[in-house]
MDAnalysis code that builds the backbone (N, CA, C; Angstrom):
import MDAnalysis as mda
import numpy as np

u = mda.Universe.empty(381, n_residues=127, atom_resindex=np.repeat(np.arange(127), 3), trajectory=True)
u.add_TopologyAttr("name", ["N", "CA", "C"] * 127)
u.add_TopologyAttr("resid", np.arange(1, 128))
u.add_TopologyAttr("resname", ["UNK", "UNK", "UNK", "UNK", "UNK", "UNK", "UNK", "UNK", "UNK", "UNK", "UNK", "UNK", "UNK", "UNK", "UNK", "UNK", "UNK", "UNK", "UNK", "UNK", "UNK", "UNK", "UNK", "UNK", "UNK", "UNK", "UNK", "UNK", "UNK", "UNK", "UNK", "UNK", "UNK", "UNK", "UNK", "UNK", "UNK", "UNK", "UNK", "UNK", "UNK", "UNK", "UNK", "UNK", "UNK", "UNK", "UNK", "UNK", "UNK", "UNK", "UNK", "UNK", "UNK", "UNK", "UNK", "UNK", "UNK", "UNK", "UNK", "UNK", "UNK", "UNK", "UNK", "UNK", "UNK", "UNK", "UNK", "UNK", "UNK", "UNK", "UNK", "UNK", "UNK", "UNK", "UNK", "UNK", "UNK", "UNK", "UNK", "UNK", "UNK", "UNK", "UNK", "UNK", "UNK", "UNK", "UNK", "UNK", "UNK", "UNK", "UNK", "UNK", "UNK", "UNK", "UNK", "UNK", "UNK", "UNK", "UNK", "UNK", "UNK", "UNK", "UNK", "UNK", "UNK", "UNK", "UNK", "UNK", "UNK", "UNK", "UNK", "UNK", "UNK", "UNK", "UNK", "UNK", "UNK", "UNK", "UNK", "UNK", "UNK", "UNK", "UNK", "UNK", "UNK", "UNK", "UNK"])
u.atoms.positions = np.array([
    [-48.495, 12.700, -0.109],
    [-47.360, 12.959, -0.957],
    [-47.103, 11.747, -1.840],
    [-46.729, 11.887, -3.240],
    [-46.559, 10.917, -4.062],
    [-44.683, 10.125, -3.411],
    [-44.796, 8.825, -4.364],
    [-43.581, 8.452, -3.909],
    [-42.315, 9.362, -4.270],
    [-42.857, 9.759, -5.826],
    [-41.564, 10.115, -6.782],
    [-41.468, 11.702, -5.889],
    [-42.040, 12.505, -5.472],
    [-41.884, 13.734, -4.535],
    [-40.876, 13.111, -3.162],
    [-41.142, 12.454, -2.712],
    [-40.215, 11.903, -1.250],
    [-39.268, 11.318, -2.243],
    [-38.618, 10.227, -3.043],
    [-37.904, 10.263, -3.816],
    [-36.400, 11.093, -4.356],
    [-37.242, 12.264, -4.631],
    [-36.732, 13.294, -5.156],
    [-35.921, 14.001, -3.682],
    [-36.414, 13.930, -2.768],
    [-36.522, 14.913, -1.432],
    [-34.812, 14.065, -1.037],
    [-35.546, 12.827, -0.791],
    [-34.314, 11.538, -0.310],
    [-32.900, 11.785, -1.166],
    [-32.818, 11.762, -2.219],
    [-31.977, 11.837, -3.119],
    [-31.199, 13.368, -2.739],
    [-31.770, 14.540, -2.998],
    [-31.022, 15.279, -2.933],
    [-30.699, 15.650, -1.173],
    [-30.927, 14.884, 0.060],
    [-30.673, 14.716, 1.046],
    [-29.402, 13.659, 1.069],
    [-29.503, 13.370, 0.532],
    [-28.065, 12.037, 0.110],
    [-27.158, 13.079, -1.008],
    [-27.395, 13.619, -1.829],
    [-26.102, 14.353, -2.000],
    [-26.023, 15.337, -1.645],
    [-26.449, 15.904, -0.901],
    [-25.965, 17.481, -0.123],
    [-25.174, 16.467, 0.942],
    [-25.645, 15.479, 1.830],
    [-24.368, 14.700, 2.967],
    [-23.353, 13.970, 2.396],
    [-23.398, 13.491, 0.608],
    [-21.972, 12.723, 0.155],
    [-21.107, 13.449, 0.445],
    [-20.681, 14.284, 0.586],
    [-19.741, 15.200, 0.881],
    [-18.717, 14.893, 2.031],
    [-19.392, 15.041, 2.735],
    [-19.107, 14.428, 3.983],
    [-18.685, 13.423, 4.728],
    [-19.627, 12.356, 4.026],
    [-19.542, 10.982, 3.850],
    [-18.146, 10.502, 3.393],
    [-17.285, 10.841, 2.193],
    [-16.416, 10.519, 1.811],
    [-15.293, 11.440, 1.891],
    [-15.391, 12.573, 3.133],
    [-13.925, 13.088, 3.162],
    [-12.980, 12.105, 4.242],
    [-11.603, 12.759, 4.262],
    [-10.538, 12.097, 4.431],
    [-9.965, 12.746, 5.667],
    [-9.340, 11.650, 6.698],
    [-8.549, 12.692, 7.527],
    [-6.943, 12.166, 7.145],
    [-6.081, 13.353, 7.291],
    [-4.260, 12.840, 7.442],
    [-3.736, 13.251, 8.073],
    [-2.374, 13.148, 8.073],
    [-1.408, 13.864, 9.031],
    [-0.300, 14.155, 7.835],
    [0.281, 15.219, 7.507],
    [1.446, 15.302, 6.299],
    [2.478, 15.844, 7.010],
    [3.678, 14.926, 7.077],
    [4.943, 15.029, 7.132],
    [5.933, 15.738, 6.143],
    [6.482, 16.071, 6.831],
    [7.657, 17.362, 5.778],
    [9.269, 16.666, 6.013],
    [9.393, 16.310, 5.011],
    [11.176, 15.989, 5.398],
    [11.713, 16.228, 4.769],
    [12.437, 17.989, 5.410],
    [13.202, 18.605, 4.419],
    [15.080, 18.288, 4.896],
    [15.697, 19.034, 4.090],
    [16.946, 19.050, 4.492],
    [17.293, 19.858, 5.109],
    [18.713, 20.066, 6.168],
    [18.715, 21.348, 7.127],
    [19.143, 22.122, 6.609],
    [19.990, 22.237, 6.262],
    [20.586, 23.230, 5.189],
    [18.991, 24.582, 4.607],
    [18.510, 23.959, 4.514],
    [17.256, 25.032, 4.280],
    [16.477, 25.809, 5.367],
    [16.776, 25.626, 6.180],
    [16.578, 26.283, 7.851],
    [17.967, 27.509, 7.874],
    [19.371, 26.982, 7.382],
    [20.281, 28.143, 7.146],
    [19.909, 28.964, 5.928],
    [19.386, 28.327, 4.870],
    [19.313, 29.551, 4.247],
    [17.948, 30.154, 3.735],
    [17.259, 30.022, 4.947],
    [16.063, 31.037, 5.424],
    [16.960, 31.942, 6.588],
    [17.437, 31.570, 7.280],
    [18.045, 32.451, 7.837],
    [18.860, 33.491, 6.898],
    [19.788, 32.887, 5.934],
    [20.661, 33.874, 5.177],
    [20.046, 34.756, 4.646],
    [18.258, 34.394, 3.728],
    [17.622, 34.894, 3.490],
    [16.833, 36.255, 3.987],
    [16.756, 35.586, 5.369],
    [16.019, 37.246, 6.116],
    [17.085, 38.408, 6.492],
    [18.801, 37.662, 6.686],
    [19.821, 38.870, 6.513],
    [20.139, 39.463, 5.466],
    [19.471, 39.296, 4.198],
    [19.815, 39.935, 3.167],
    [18.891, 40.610, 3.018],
    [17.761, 40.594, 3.544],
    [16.638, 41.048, 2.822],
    [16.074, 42.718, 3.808],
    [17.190, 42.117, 4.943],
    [17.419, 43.609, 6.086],
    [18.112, 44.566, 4.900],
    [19.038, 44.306, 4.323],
    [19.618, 44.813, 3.312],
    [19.341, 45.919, 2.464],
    [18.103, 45.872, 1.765],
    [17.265, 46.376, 1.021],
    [16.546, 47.077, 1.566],
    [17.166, 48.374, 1.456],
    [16.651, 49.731, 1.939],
    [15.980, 50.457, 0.843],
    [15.298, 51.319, 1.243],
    [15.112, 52.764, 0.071],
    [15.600, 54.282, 0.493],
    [15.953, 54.867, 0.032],
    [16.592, 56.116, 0.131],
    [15.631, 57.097, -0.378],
    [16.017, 58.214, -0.375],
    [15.193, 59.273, -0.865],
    [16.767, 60.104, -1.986],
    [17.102, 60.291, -2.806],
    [17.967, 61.607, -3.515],
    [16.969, 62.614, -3.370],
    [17.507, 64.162, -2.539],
    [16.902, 65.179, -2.915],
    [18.156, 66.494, -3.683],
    [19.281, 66.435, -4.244],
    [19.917, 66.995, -4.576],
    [21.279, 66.021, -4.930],
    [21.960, 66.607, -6.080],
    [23.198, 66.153, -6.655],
    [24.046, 67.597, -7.562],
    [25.237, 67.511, -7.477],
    [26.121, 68.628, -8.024],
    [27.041, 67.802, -8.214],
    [28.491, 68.411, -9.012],
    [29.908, 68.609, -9.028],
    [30.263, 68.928, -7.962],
    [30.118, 69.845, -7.321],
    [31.036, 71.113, -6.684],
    [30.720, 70.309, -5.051],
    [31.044, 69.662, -3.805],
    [31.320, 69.420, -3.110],
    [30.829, 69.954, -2.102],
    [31.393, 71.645, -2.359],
    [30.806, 72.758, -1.060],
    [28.856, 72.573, -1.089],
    [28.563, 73.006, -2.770],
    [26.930, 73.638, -3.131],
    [26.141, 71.469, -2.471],
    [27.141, 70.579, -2.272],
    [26.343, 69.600, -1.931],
    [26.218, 69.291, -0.206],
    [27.164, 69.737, 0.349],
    [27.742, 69.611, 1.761],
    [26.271, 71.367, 2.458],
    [26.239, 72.268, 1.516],
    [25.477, 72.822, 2.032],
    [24.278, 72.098, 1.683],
    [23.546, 71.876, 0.871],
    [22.363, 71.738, 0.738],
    [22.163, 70.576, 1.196],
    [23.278, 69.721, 1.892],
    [22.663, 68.980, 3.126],
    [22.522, 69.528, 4.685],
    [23.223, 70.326, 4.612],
    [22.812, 71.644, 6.059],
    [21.707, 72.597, 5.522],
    [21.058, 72.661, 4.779],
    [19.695, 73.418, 4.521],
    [18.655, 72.222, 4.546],
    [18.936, 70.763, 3.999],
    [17.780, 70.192, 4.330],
    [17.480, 69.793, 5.744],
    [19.119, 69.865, 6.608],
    [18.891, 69.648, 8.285],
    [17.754, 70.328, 8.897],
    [18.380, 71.743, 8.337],
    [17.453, 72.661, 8.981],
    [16.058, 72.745, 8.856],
    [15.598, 72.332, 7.728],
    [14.057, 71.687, 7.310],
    [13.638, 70.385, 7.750],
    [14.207, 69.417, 8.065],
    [13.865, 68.316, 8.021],
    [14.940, 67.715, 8.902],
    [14.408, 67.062, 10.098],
    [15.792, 66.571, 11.296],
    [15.256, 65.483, 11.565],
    [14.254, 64.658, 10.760],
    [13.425, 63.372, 11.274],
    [14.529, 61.843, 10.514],
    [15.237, 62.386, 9.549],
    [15.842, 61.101, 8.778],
    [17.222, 61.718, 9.131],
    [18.095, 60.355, 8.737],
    [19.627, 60.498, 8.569],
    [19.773, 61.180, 6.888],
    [20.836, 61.833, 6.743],
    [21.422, 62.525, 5.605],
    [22.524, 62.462, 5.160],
    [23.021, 61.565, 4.304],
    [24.243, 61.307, 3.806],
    [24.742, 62.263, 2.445],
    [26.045, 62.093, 2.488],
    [26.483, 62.840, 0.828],
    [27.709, 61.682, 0.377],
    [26.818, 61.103, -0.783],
    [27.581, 60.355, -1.526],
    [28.060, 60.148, -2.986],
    [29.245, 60.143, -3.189],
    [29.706, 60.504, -4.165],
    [30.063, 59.309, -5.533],
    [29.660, 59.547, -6.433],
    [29.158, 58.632, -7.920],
    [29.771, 59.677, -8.632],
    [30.591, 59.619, -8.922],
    [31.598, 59.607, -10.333],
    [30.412, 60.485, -11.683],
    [30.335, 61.942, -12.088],
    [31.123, 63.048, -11.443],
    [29.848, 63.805, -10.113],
    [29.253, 62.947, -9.857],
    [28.051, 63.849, -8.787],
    [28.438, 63.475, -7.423],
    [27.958, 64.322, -6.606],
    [28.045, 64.065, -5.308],
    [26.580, 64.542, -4.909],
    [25.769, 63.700, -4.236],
    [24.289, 63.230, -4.184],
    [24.055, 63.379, -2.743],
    [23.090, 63.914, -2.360],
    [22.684, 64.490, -1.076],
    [21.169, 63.412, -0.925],
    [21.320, 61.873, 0.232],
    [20.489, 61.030, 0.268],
    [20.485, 61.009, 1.485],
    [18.678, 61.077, 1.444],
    [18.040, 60.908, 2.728],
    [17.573, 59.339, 3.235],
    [17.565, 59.114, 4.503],
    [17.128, 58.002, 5.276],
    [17.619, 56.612, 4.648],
    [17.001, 55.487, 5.373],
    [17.016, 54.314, 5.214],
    [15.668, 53.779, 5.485],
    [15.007, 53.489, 4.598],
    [13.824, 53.335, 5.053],
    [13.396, 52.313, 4.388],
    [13.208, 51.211, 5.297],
    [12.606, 49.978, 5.273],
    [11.615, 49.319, 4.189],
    [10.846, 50.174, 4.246],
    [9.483, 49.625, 2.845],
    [9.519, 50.809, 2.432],
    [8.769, 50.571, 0.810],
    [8.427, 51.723, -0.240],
    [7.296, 52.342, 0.426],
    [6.354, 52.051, 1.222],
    [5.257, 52.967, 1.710],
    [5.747, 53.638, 2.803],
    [7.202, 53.390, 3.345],
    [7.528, 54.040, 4.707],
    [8.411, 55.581, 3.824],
    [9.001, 55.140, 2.955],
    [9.759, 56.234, 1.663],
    [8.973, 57.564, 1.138],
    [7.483, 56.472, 0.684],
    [6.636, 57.226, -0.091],
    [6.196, 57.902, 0.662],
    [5.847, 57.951, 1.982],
    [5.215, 58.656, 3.071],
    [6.343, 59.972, 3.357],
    [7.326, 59.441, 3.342],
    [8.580, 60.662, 3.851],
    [8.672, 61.726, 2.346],
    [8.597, 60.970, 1.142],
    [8.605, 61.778, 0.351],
    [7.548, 62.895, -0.307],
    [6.079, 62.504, 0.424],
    [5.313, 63.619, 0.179],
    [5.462, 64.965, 1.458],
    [5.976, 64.909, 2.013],
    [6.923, 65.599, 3.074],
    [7.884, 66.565, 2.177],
    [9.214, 65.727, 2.040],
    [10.334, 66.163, 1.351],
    [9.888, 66.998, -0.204],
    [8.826, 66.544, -1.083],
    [8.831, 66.968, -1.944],
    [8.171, 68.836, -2.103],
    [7.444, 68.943, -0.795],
    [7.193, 70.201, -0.365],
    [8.321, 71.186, -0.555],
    [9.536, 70.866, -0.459],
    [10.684, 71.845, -0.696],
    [11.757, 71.060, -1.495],
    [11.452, 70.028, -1.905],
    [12.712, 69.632, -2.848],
    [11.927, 68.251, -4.283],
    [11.568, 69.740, -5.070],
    [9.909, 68.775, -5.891],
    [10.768, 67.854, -6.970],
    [12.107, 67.711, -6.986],
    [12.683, 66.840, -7.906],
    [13.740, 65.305, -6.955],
    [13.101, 65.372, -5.909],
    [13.224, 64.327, -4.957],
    [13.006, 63.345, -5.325],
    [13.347, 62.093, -5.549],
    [13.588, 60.854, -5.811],
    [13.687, 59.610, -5.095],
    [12.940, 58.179, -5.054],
    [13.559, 57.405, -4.402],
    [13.474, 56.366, -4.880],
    [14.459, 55.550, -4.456],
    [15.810, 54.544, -5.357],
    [16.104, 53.442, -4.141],
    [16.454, 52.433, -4.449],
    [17.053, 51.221, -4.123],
    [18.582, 51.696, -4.298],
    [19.630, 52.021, -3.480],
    [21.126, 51.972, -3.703],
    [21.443, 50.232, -3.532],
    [22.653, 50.338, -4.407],
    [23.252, 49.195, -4.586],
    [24.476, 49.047, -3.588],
    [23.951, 47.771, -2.787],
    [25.150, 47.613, -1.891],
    [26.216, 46.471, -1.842],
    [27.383, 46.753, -1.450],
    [28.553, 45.908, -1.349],
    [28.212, 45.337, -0.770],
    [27.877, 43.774, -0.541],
    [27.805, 42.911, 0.306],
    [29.067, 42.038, 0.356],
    [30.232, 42.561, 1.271],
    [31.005, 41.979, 1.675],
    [31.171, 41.433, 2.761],
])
């Protein structure tokens, strides 16, 4: 073998291991303030907060909304069913449901009998 062949060999055996050669070890310290430990906490109680709903019906008339939440009972007894009222509708809303894929899942369900079903983020009083 010529020199400049072993050479060549040596060399790129020395930089495939520089690598190595010149890494670093540490230890990294964090010094935060406490106050940020409370409001990670405040953080994960708000964020329980943020529900999704399903709307499958809204009217005027009180009675035609109070029934067509006793017709969706009778179809559907897996979620809670509220009737809530927004200035001039009164809105027939299903469940509380945690994530949009837990919603979206209930709503290819629901939309089988109620195909103008909807779901929404309600806005809540946090008092």
């Amino acid at each position: 073998m010529s020199t400049k062949f072993i050479s060549i060999i040596l060399f790129f055996i020395l930089l495939s291991s520089s690598p190595s050669i010149l890494a670093q070890q540490g230890i990294v310290t964090i010094d935060q303030d406490r106050d940020i430990d409370k409001l990670l906490e405040f953080k994960k109680d708000t964020r329980t907060l943020r529900i999704y709903k399903i709307q499958v019906y809204q009217s005027v008339d009180p009675d035609k909304a109070q029934e067509e939440k006793s017709n969706f009972l009778d179809i559907y007894d897996e979620w809670p069913v509220d009737i809530e009222w927004n200035t001039p509708n009164y809105k027939v809303w299903v469940g509380n449901f945690a994530t949009r894929l837990e919603a979206d899942r209930a709503l290819l369900k629901i939309k089988k009998n109620y195909m103008n079903a909807i779901i929404f983020q309600p806005k809540l009083d946090l008092k």
